[in-house]
LUMMI-682661 format. One record per residue (C-alpha): residue number from 1; residue in three letters; y, z, x. Coordinates in nm, 2 decimals. Example, Ala and Ser with C-alpha at 12.3 -4.5 7.8 and 13.67 -1.06 7.14 Angstrom:
// residues 2
+-----+-----+--------+--------+--------+
!   n ! res !     py !     pz !     px !
+-----+-----+--------+--------+--------+
!   1 ! ALA !  -0.45 !   0.78 !   1.23 !
!   2 ! SER !  -0.11 !   0.71 !   1.37 !
+-----+-----+--------+--------+--------+
// end
This chain:
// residues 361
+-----+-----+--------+--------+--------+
!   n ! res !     py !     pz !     px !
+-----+-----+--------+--------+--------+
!   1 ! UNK !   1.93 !  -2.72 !   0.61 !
!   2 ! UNK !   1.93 !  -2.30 !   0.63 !
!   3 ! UNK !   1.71 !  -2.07 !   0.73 !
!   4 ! UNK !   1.61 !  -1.76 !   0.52 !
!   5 ! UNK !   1.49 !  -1.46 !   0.66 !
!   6 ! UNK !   1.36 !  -1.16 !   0.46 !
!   7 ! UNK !   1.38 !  -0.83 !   0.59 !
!   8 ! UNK !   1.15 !  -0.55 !   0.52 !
!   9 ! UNK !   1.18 !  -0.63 !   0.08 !
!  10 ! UNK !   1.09 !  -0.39 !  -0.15 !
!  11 ! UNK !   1.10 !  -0.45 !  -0.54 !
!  12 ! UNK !   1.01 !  -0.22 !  -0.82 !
!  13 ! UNK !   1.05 !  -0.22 !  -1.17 !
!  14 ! UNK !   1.10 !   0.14 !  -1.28 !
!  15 ! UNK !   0.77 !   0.33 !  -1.12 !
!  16 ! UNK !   0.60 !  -0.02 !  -1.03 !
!  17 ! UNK !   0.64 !  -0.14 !  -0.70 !
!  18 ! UNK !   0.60 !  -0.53 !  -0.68 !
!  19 ! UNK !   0.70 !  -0.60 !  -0.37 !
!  20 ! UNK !   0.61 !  -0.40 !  -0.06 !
!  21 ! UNK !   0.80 !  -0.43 !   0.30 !
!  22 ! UNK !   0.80 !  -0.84 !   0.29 !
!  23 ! UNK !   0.93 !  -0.96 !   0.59 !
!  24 ! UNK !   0.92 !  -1.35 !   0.65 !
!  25 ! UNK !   1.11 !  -1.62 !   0.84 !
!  26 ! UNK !   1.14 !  -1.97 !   0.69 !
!  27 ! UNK !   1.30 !  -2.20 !   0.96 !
!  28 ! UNK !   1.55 !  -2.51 !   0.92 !
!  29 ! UNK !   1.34 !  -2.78 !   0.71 !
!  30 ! UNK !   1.01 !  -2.60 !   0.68 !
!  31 ! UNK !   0.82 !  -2.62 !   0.37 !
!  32 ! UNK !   0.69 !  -2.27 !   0.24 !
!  33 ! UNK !   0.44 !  -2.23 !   0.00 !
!  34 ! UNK !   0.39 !  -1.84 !  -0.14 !
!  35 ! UNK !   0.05 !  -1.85 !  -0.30 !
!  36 ! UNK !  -0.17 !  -1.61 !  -0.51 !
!  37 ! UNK !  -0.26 !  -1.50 !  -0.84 !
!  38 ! UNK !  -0.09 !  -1.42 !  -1.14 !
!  39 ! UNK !   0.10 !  -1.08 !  -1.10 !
!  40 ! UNK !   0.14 !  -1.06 !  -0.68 !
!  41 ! UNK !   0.46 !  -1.10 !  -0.66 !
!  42 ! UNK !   0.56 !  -1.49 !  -0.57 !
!  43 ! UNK !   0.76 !  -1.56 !  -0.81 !
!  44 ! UNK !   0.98 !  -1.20 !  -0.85 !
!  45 ! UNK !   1.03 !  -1.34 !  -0.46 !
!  46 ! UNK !   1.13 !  -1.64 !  -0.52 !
!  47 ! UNK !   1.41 !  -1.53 !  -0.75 !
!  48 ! UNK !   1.53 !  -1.25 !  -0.51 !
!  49 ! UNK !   1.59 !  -1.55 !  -0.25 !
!  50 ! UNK !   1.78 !  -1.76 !  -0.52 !
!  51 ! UNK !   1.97 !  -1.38 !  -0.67 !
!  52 ! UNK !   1.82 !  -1.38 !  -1.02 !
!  53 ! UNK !   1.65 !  -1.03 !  -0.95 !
!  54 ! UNK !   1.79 !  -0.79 !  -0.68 !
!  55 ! UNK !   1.57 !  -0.59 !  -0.43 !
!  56 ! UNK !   1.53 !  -0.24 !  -0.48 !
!  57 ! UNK !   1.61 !  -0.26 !  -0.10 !
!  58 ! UNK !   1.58 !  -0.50 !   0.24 !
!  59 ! UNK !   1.80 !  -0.75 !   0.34 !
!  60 ! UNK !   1.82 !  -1.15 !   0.28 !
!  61 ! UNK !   1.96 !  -1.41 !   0.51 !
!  62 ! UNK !   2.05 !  -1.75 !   0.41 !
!  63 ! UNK !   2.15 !  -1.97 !   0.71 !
!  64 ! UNK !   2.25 !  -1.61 !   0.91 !
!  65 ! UNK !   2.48 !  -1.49 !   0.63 !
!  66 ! UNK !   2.36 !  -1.20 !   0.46 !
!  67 ! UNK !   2.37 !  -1.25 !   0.09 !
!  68 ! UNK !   2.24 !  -0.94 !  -0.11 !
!  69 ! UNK !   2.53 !  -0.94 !  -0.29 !
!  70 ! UNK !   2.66 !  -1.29 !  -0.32 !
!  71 ! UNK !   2.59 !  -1.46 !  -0.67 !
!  72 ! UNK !   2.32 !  -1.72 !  -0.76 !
!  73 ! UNK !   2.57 !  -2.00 !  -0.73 !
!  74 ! UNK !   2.76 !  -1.91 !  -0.43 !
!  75 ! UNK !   2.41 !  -1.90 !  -0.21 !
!  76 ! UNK !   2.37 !  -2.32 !  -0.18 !
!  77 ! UNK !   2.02 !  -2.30 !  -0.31 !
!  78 ! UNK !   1.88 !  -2.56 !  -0.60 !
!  79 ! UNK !   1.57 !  -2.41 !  -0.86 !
!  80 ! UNK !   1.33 !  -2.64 !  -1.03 !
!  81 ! UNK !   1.13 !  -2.40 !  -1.29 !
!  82 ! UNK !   0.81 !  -2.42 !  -1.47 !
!  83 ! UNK !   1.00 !  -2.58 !  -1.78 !
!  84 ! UNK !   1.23 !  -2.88 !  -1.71 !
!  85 ! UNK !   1.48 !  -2.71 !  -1.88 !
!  86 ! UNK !   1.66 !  -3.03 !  -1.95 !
!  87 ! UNK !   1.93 !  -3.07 !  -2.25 !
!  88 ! UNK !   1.77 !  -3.31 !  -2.54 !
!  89 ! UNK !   2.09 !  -3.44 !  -2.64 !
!  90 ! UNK !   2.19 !  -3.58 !  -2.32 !
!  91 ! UNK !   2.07 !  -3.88 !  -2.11 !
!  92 ! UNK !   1.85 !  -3.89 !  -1.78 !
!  93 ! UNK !   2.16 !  -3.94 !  -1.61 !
!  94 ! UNK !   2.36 !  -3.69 !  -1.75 !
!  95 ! UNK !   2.13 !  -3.42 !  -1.74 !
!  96 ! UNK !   2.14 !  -3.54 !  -1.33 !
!  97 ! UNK !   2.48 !  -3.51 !  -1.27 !
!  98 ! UNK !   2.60 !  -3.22 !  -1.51 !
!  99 ! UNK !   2.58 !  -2.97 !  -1.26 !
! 100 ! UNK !   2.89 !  -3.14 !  -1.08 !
! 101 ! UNK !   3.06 !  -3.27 !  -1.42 !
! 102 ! UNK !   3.08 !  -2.86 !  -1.40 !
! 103 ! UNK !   3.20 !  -2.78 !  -1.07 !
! 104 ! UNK !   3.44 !  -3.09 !  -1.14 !
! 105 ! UNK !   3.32 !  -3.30 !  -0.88 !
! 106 ! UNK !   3.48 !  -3.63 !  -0.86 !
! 107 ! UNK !   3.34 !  -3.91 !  -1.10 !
! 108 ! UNK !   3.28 !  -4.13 !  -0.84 !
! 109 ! UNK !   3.14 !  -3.91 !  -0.65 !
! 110 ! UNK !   2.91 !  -3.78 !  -0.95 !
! 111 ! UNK !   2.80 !  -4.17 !  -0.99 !
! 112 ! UNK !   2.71 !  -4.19 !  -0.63 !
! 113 ! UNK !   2.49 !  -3.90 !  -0.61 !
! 114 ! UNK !   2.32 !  -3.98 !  -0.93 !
! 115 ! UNK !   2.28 !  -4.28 !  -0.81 !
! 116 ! UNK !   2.11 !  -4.17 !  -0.52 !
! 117 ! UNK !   1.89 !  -3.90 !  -0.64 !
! 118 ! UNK !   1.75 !  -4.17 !  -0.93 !
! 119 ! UNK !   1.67 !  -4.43 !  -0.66 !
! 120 ! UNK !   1.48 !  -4.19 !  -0.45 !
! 121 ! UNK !   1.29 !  -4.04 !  -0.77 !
! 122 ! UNK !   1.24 !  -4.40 !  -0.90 !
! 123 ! UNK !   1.46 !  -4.32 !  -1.19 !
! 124 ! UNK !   1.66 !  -4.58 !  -1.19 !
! 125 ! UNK !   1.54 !  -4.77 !  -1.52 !
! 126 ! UNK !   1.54 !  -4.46 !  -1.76 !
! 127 ! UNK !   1.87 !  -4.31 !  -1.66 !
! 128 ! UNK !   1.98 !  -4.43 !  -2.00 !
! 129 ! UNK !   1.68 !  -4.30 !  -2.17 !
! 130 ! UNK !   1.69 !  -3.94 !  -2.39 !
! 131 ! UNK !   1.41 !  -3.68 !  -2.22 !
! 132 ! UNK !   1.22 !  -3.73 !  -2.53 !
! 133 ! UNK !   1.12 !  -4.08 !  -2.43 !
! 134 ! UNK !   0.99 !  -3.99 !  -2.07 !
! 135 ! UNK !   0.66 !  -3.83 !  -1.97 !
! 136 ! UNK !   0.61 !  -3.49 !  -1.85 !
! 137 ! UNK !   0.59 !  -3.65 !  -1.49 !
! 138 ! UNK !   0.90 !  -3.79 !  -1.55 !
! 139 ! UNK !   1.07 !  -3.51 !  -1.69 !
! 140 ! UNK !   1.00 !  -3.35 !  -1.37 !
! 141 ! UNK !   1.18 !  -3.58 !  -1.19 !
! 142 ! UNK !   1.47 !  -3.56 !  -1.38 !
! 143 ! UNK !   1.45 !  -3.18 !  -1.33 !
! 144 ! UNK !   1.40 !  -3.27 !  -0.93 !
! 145 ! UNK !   1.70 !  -3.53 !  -0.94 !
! 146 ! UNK !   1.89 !  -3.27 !  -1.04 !
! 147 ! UNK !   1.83 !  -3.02 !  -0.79 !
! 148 ! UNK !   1.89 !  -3.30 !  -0.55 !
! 149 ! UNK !   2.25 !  -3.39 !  -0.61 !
! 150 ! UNK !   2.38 !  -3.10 !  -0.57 !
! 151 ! UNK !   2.31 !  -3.11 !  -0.19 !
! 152 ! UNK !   2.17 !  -2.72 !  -0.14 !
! 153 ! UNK !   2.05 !  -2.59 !   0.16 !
! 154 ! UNK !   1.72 !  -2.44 !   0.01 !
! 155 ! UNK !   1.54 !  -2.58 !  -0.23 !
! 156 ! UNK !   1.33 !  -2.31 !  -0.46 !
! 157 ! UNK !   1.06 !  -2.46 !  -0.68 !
! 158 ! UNK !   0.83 !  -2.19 !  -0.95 !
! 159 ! UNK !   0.50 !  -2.37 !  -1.03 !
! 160 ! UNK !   0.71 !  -2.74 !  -1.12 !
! 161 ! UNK !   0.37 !  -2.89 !  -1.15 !
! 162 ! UNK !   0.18 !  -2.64 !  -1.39 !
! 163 ! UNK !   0.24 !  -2.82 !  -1.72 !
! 164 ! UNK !   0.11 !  -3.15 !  -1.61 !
! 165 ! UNK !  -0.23 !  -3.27 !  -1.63 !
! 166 ! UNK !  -0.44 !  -3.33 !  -1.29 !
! 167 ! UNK !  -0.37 !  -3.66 !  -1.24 !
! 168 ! UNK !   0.03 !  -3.58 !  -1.26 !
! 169 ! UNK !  -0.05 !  -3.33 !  -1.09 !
! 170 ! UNK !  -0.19 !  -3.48 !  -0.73 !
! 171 ! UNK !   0.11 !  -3.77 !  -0.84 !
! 172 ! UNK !   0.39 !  -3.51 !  -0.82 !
! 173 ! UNK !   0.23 !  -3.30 !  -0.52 !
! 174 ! UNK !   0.24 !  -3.64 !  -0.30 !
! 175 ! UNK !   0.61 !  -3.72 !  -0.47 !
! 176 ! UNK !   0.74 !  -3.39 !  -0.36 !
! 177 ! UNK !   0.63 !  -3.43 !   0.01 !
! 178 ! UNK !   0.78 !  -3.73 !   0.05 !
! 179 ! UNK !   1.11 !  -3.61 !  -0.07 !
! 180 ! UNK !   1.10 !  -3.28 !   0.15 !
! 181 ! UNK !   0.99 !  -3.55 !   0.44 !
! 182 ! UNK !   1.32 !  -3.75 !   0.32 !
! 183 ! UNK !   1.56 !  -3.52 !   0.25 !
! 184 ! UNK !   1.43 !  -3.27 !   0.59 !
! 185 ! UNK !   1.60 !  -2.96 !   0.40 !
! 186 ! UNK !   1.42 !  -2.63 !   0.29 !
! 187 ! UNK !   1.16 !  -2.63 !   0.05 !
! 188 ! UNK !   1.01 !  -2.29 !  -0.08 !
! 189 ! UNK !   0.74 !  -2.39 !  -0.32 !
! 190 ! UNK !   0.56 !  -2.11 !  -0.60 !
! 191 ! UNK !   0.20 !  -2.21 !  -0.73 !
! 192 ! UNK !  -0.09 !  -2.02 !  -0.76 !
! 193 ! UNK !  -0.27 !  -2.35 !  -0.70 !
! 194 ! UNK !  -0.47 !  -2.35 !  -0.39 !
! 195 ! UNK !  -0.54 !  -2.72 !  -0.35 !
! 196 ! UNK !  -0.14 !  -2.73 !  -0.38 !
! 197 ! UNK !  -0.07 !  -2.48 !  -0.11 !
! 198 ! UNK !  -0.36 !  -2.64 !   0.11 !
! 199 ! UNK !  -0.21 !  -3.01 !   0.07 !
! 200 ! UNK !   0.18 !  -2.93 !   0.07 !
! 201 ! UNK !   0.26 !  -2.64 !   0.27 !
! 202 ! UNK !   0.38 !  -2.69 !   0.64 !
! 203 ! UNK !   0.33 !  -2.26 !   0.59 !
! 204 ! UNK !   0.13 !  -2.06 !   0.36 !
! 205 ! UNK !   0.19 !  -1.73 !   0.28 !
! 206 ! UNK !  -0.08 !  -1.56 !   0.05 !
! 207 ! UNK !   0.00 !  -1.26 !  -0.16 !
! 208 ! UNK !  -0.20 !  -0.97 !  -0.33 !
! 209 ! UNK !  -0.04 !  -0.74 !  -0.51 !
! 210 ! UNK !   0.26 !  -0.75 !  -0.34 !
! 211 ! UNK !   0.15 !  -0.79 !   0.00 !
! 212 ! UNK !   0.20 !  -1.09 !   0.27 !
! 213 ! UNK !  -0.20 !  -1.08 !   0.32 !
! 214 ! UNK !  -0.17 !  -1.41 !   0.58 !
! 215 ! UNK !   0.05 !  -1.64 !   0.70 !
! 216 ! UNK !   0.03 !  -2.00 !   0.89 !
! 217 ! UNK !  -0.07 !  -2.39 !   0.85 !
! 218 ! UNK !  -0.34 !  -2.48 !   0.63 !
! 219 ! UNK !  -0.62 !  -2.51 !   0.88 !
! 220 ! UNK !  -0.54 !  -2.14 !   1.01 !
! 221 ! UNK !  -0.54 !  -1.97 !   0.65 !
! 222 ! UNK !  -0.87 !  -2.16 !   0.55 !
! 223 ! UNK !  -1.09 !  -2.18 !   0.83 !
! 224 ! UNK !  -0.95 !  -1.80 !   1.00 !
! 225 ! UNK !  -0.89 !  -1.61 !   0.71 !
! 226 ! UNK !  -0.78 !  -1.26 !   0.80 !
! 227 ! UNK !  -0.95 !  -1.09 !   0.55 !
! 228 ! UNK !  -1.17 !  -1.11 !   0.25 !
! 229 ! UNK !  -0.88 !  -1.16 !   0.00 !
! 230 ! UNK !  -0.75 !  -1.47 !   0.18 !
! 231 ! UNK !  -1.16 !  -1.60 !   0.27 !
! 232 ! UNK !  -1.22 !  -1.58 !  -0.12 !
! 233 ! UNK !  -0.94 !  -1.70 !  -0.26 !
! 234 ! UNK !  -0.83 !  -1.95 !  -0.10 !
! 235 ! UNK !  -1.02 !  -2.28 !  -0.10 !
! 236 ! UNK !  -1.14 !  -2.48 !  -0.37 !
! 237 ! UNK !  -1.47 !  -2.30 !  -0.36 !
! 238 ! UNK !  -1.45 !  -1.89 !  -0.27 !
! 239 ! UNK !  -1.60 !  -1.81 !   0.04 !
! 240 ! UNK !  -1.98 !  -1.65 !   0.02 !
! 241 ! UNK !  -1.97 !  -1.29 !   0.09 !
! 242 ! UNK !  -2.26 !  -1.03 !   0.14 !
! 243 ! UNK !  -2.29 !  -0.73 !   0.28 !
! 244 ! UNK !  -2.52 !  -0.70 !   0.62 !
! 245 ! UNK !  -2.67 !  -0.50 !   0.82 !
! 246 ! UNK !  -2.65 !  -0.52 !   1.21 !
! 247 ! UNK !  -2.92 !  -0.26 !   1.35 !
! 248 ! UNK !  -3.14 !  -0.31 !   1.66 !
! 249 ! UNK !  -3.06 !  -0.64 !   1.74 !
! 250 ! UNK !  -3.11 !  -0.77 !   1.43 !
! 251 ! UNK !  -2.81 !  -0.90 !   1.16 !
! 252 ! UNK !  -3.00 !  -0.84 !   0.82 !
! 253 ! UNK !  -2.84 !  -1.02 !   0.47 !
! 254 ! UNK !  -3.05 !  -1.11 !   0.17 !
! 255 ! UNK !  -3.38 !  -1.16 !   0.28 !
! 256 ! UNK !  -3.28 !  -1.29 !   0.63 !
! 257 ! UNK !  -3.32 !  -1.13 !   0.96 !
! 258 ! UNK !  -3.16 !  -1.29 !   1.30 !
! 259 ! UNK !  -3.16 !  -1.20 !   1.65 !
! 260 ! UNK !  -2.77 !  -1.16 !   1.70 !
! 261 ! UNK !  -2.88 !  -1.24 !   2.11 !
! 262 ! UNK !  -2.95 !  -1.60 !   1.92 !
! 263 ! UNK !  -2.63 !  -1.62 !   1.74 !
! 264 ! UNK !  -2.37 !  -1.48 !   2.05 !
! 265 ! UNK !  -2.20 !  -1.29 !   1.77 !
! 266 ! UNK !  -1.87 !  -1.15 !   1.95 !
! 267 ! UNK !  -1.87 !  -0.86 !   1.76 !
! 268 ! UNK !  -1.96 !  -0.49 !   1.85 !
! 269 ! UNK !  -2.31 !  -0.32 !   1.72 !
! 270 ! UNK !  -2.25 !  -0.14 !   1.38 !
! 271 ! UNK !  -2.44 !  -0.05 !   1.09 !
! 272 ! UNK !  -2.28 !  -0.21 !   0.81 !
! 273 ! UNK !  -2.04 !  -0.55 !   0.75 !
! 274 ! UNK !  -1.94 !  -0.82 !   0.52 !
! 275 ! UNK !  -2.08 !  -1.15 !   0.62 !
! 276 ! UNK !  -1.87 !  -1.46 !   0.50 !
! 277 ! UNK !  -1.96 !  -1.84 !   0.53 !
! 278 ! UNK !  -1.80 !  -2.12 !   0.26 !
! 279 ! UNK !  -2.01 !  -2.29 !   0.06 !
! 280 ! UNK !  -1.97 !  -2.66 !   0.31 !
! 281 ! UNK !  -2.10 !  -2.45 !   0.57 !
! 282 ! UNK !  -2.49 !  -2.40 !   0.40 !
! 283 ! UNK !  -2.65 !  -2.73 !   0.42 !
! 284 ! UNK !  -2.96 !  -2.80 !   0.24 !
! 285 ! UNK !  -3.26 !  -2.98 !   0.42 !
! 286 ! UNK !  -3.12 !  -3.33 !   0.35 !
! 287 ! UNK !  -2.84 !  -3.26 !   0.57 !
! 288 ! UNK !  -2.86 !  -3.44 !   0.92 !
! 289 ! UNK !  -2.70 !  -3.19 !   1.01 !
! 290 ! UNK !  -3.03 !  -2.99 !   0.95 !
! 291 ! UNK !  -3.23 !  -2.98 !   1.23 !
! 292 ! UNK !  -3.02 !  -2.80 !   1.45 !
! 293 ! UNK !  -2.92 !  -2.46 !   1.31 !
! 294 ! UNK !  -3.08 !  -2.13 !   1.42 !
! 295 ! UNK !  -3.06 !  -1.99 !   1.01 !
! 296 ! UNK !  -3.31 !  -2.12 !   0.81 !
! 297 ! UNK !  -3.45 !  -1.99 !   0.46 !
! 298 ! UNK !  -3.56 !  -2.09 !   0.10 !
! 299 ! UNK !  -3.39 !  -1.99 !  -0.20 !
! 300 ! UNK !  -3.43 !  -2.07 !  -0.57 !
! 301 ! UNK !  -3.19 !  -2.24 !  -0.73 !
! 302 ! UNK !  -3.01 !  -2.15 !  -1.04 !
! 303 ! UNK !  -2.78 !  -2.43 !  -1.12 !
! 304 ! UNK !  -2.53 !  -2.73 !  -0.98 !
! 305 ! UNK !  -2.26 !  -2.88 !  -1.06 !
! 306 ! UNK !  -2.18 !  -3.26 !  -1.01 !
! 307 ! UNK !  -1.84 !  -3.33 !  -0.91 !
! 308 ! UNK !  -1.83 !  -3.66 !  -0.81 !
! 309 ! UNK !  -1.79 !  -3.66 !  -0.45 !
! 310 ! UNK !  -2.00 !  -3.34 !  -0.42 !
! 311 ! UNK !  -2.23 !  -3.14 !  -0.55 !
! 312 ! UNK !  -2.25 !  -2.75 !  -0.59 !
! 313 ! UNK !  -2.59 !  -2.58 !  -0.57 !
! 314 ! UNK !  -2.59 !  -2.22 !  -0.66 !
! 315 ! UNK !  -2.88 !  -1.99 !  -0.58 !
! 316 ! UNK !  -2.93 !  -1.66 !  -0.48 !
! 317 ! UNK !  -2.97 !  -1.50 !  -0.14 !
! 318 ! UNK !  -3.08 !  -1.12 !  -0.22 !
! 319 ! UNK !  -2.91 !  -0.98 !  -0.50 !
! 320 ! UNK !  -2.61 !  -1.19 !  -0.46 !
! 321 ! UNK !  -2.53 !  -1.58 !  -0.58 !
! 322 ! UNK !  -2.48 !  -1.81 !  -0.35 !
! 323 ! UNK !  -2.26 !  -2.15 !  -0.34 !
! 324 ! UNK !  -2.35 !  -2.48 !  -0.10 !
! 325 ! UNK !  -2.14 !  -2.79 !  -0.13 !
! 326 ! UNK !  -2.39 !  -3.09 !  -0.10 !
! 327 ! UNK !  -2.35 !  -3.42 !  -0.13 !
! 328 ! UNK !  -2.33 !  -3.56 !  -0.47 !
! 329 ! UNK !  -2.70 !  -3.77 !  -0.38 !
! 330 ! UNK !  -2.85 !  -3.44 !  -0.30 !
! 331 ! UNK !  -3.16 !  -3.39 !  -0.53 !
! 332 ! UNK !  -3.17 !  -3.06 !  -0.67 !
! 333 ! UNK !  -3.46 !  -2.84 !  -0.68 !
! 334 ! UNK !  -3.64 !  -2.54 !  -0.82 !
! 335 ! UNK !  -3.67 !  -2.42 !  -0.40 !
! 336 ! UNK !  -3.42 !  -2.56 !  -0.16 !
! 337 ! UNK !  -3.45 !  -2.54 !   0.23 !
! 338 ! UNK !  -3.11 !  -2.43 !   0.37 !
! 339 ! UNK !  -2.93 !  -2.36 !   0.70 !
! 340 ! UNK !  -2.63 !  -2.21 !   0.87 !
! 341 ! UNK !  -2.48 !  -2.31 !   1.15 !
! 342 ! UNK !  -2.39 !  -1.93 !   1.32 !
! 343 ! UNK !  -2.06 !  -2.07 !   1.44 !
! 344 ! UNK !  -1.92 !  -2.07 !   1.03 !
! 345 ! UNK !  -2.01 !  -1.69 !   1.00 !
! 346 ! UNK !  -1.70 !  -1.46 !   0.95 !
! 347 ! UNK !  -1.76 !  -1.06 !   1.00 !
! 348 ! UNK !  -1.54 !  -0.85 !   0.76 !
! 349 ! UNK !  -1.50 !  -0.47 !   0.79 !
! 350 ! UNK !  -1.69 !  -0.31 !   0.49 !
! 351 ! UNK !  -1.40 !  -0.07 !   0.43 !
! 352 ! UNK !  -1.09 !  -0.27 !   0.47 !
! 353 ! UNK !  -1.18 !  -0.58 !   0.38 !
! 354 ! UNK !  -1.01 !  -0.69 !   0.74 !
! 355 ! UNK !  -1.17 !  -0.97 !   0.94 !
! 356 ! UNK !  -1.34 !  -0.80 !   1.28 !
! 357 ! UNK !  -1.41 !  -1.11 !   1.44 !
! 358 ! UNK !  -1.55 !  -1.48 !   1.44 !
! 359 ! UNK !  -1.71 !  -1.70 !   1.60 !
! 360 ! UNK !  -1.50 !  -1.98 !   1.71 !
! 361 ! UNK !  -1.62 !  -2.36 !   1.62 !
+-----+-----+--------+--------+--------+
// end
């Protein structure tokens, strides 16, 4: 196991700056997921931990020993990439163990490890088998076994699961847990998949162009988002946002006005704010849940979508569309009768997108 600390990283490519003053600690074991969208930076990191890319400057620490300039293979780190990567020509368990047929590891000891990392990978009956006979899922086990034997201290993953369908998908997340669980060594993990951040990540760190925008366990990064960037994009579902008013003891959004005396709203009397609240937080009048909230209002629907386990009704509140996760027996239609419980609201500065304060469930 190894820690890695990053300290105060910076990376540009000629006049664009990618990464701007990271600084992160991932402790002995932890599992790290580094989430966002295409372009913020994740997976530049990523290869600045393993030494693919260099920082333009900062410092990285791999179990306390500073390694800017040591090489790729000399840091004990493992990559699985997007691609499997694996050679055509060679057999399951030859692509496993070729990284120590290179270092001239002992046979036996190549056999043993192998061994080993097919057991736990369920590998065991195709290590014969050509990669061409395998599915995608098990072609990323292969390129998982392979990390595996050589024993590093970090294990760096880039989006492993973005080339399988969703079923493989959900597979390989629960797969990949159980082997950090097992193996109790250093996962960093790439995706810009928030289910797989949400369901995998002992930490999540979200990034935006470059930025750490939040860090912490899944429950603190969904339901306390620190801004507007991390409240929208994380979550199957964006959070709702709309601007409001808060003006003689009134908050004002859409076409709703509420005493804030009723809602105990812990935040201080100003003009203007962004008012957030996810989409399971709106119930609709078939909710039991119902009853009890202070917001009530009507809104006309525009359309829903059925997904099984849930539905999503969209309308509009003022000039702005609305989501509500429903049941999936919910009836919809043309009006809906909906409500919001106060303690889901989230206050954002207007300006900075920062969070100002919440409510606490």
């Amino acid at each position: 196991m190894a820690k890695v600390v990053l300290e105060n990283i910076f990376k540009s490519f000629g006049d664009r700056s990618v990464l701007k003053d990271i600084n992160l600690t991932i402790e002995d074991g932890e599992f790290v997921v580094l989430v966002g969208a295409s372009g913020c930076g994740k997976s530049t990191l990523l290869r600045l931990i393993a030494g693919l890319e260099h920082q333009t400057r900062g410092n990285i620490y791999i179990d306390d020993k500073l390694v800017n300039n040591v090489s790729p293979k000399d840091r004990d780190i493992a990559m699985v990439f997007q691609s499997y990567a694996l050679y055509p020509h060679l057999t399951v368990k030859e692509n496993i163990g070729l990284s120590l047929k290179i270092k001239h590891v002992p046979k036996c000891e190549i056999e043993r490890r192998t061994c080993l990392a097919a057991e736990i990978l369920k590998l065991d009956e195709y290590l014969n088998s050509k990669p061409k006979e395998l599915s995608g899922g098990q072609r990323q086990r292969v390129a998982l076994a392979r990390a595996i034997v050589r024993e590093p201290k970090v294990f760096l993953m880039d989006e492993p699961l973005s080339n399988l369908d969703a079923k493989l998908r959900s597979e390989m997340r629960a797969e990949i847990k159980k082997l950090h669980k097992k193996l109790n060594t250093t996962f960093i993990y790439v995706t810009h998949d928030q289910t797989e951040a949400l369901t995998m990540g002992d930490k999540i760190v979200v990034l935006n162009k470059g930025n750490i925008q939040q860090t912490g366990t899944a429950d603190n990064i969904y339901n306390h988002p620190n801004n507007v960037f991390t409240a929208t994009f994380m979550g199957v579902n964006p959070m709702n946002i709309i601007e409001a008013q808060i003006k003689n003891g009134l908050i004002t959004f859409g076409n709703i006005a509420v005493d804030i005396e009723n809602l105990s709203v812990p935040i201080n009397d100003r003009q203007n704010v962004l008012l957030g609240v996810r989409p399971e937080d709106i119930v609709c009048e078939s909710s039991p849940l119902y009853p009890f909230n202070i917001i009530k209002f009507s809104a006309n629907t525009t359309f829903e979508e059925n997904l099984g386990n849930i539905k999503n009704l969209y309308f509009k509140l003022g000039n702005k569309e609305f989501c509500s996760s429903v049941s999936s027996k919910t009836i919809c239609k043309p009006v809906m009768n909906f409500s919001i419980n106060p303690a889901s609201l989230h206050f954002f500065d207007t300006e900075t997108g920062e969070l100002l304060n919440k409510y606490s469930k």
